[in-house]
C-alpha positions in Angstrom: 0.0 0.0 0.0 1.3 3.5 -0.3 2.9 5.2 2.3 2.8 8.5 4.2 5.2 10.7 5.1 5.0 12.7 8.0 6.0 16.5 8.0 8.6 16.0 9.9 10.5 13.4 7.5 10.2 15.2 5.0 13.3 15.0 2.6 13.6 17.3 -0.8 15.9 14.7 -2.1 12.7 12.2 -1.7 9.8 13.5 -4.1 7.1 13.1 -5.1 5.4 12.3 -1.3 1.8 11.7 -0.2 0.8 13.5 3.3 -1.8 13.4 5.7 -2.4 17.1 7.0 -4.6 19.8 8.3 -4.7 23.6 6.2 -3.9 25.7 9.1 -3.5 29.1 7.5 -4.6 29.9 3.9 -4.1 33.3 1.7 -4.3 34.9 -1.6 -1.0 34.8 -3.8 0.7 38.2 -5.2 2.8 36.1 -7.1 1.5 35.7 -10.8 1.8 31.8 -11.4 0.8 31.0 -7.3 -3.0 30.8 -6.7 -2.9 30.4 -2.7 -0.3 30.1 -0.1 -0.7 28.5 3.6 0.7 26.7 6.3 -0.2 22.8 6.7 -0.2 20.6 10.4 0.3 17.3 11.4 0.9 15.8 14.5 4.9 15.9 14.1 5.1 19.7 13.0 3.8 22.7 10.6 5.3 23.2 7.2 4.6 26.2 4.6 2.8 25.2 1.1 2.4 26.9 -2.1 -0.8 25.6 -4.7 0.6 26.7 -7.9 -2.5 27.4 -10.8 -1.3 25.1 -12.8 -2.1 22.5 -10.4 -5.5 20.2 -11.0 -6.1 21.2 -7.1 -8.7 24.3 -7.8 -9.0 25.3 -4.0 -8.2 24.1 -0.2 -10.5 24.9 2.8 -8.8 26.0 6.3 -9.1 23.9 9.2 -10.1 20.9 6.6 -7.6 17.9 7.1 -6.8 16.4 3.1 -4.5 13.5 2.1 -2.0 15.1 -0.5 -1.1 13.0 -3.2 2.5 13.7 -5.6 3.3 17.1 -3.9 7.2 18.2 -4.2 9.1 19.9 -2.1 11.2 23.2 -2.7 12.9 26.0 -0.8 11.7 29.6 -1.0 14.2 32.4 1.4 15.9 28.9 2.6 12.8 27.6 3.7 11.4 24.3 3.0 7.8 24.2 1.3 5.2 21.8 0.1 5.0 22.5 -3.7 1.4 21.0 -5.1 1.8 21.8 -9.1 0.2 20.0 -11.9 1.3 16.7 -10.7 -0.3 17.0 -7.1 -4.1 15.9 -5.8 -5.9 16.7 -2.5 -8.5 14.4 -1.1 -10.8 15.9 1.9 -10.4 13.1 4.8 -13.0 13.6 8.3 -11.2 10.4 10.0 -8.7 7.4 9.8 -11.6 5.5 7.9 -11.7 7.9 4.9 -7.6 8.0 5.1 -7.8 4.4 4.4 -9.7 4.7 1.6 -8.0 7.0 0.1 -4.9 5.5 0.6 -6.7 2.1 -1.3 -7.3 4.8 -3.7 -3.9 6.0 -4.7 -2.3 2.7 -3.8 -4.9 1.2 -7.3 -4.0 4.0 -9.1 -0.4 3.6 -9.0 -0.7 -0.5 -9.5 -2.8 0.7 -13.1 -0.3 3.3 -13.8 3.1 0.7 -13.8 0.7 -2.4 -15.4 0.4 0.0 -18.2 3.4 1.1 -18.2 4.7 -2.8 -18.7 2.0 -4.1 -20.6 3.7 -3.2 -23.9 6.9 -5.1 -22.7 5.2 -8.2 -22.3 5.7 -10.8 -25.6 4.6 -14.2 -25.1 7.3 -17.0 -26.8 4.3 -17.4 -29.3 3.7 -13.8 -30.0 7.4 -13.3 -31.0 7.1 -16.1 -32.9 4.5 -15.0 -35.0 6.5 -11.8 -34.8 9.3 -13.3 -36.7 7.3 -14.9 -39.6 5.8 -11.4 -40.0 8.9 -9.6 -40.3 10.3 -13.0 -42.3 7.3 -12.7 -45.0 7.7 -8.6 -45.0 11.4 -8.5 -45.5 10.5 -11.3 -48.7 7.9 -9.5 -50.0 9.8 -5.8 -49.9 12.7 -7.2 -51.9 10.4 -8.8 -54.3 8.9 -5.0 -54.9 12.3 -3.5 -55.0 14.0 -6.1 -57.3 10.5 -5.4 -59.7 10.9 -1.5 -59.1 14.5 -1.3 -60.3 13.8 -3.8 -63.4 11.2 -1.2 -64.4 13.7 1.8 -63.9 16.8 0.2 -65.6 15.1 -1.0 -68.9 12.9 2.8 -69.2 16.2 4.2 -68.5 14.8 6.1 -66.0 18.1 4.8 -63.6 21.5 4.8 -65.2 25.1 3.8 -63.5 25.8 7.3 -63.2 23.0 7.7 -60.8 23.5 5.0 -59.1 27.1 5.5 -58.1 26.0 9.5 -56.7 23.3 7.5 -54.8 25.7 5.5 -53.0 28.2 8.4 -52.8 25.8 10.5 -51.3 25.1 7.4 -48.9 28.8 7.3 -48.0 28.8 11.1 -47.3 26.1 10.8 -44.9 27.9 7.7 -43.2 31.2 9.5 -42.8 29.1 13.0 -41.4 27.8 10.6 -38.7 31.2 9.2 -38.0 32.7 12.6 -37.5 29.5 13.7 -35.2 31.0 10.6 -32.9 34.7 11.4 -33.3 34.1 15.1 -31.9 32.5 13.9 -29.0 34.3 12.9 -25.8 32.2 10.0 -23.4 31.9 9.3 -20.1 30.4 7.2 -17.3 29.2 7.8 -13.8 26.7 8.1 -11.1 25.2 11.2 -10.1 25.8 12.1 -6.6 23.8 15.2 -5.8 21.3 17.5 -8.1 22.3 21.0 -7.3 19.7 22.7 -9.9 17.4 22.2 -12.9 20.3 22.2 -15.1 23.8 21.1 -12.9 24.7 17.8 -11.4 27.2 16.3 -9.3 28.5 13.1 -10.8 30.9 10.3 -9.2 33.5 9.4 -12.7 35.8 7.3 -10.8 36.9 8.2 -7.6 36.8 12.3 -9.0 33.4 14.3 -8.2 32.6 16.4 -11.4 30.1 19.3 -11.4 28.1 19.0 -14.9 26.2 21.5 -16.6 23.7 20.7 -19.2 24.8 21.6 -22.7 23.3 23.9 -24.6 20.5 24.9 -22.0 20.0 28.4 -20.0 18.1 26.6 -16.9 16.2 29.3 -14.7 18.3 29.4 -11.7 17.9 29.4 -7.5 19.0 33.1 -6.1 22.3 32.9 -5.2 21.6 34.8 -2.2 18.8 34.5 0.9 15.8 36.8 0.9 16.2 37.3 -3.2 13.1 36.4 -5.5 12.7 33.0 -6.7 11.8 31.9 -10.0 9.2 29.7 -9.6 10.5 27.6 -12.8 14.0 27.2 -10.9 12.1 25.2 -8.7 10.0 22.9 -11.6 13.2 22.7 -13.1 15.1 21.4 -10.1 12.3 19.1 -8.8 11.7 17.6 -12.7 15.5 17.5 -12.7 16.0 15.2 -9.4 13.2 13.1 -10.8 15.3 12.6 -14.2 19.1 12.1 -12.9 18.8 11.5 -8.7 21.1 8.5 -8.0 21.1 7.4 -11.8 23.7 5.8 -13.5 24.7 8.1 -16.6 26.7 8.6 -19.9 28.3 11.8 -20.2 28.9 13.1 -23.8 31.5 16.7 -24.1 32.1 18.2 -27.3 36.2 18.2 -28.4 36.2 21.7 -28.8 34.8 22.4 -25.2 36.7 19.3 -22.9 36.3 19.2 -19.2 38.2 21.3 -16.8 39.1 21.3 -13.0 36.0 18.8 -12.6 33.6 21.0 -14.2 32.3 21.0 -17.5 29.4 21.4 -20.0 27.9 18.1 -21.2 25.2 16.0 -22.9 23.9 13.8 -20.4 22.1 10.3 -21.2 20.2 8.0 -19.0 20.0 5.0 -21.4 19.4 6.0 -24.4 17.0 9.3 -22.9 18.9 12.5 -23.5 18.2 15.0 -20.3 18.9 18.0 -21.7 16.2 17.7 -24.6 14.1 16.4 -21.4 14.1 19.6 -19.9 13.3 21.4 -23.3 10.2 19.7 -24.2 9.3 20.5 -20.3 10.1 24.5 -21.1 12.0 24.2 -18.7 14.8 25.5 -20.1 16.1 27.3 -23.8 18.7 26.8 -25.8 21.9 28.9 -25.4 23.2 31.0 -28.3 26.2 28.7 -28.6 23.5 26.1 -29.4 23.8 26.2 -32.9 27.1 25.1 -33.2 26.8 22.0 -31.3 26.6 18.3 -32.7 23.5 17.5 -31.3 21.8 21.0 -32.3 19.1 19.3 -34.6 17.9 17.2 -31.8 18.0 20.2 -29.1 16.2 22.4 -31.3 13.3 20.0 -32.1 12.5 20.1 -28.3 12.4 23.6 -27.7 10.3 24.1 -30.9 7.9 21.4 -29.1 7.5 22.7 -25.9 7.1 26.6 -27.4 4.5 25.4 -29.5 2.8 23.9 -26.5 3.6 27.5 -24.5 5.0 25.1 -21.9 7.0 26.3 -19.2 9.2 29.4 -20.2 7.4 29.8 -23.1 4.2 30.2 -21.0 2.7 33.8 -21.6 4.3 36.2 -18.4 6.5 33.4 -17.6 9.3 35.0 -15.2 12.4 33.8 -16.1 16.3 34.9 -14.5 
């Protein structure tokens, strides 16, 4: 079943968390993308909360006690708060029967959410199988169609040597661009230690601890100093951020042209296959940096900012405050 968490364990290096508590104090925001602010109890201590408006949460009650489902955590003036964005739910509880309910609830919800998420991966010995004849009887049949289609070009003379041997020159070309993409980038292993913001990590290569900034991305940042304004995107970006890369084991990718230095660098990082930076793009949680242009990966980085503008996502969102 899922669990609570009690204010007082609360961890920011632990989100999402569901918690049982009472809306002590609730007020109207001044800030633009914060619909109410408040202070929530339970019976091991009071925490500060912010219900952002893009959150599916339309109001909270005072005095009502609600079990909160996904909410993050973030600092605001060095201050830990409960953040309840987009991700978050609230569900009105009178007494430890309606608790358990609700924790029935979310603990269904969450079993549907990862059978989904695996149902794909599931091929019965029979399915794949019938999964190889397919492709057996496809890959037949499509050489069947091109052997016919280039019999028909040759002998209308629609397809000459000449052309051929551009084809596969041209093929070669692209080959050989690819290969050069490959060569200009330096790789890496390790383990991230510690997310410091949307867009910087501390990763464990060997026994050396390397700070890593995301290439190609201009990440709203945290105030550098207490009692400054925070960017409420610094803190998406750095709770979506500890979601992607906390404790994963990653692939570091540097361009030649800008190697690593004094354990700190500018890199591509990949969980798998997944490319973080674009991550955070298609989020809007980030843009790309001038420089962006010039990097190997620039068609792939630009794609996911295009996406997320179009969407008005994030940064891109109309008013959006960004640092």
């Amino acid at each position: 079943m899922a669990q609570l968490t009690k204010i007082q364990q609360l961890n920011p290096d632990r989100v999402p968390v569901t918690i049982k508590a009472r809306v002590i104090s609730l007020w109207s925001s001044s800030r633009e993308l914060v619909a109410r602010e408040g202070r929530l109890e339970d019976e091991t201590g009071i925490i500060p909360f912010t219900l952002w408006k893009s959150s599916g949460i339309k109001d909270l009650e005072k005095d009502r006690q609600y079990v909160f489902q996904r909410a993050g955590l973030g600092k605001r003036d060095g201050e830990l708060r409960v953040q309840l964005d987009e991700r978050s739910w609230a569900y009105p509880v009178n007494d430890e029967t309606d608790v358990y309910r609700v924790m029935i609830k979310i603990t269904q919800q969450e079993q549907a959410e990862r059978k989904r998420l695996m149902k794909g991966a599931r091929i019965t010995k029979a399915d794949r199988g019938r999964l190889r004849s397919s492709k057996f009887g496809i890959v037949i049949a499509a050489g069947f169609i091109t052997w016919l289609l280039v019999m028909i070009l040759v002998f209308t003379d629609l397809i000459t040597e000449e052309k051929i041997r551009n084809f596969f020159q041209g093929r070669r070309a692209l080959r050989q661009s690819e290969a050069a993409r490959k060569a200009a980038t330096i790789s890496r292993e390790g383990t991230v230690e510690e997310v410091l913001e949307g867009g910087i990590i501390r990763v464990k290569i060997g026994e050396d601890l390397w700070t890593i900034h995301y290439l190609g991305l201009d990440v709203p940042r945290l105030p550098a100093t207490k009692g400054s304004r925070v960017d409420p995107l610094a803190l998406q970006a750095l709770n979506f951020n500890k979601y992607l890369a906390r404790d994963k084991k990653v692939r570091l990718e540097f361009e030649e042209w800008l190697p690593p230095e004094d354990e700190e660098a500018r890199a591509y990082v990949f969980d798998g296959e997944k490319m973080l930076n674009t991550a955070l793009l298609e989020r809007g949680l980030a843009r790309l940096r001038k420089e962006a242009g010039k990097l190997s990966y620039a068609e792939r980085l630009t794609r996911a900012e295009e996406s997320a503008r179009s969407a008005r996502k994030g940064v891109w969102r109309k008013n959006a405050l960004v640092k």
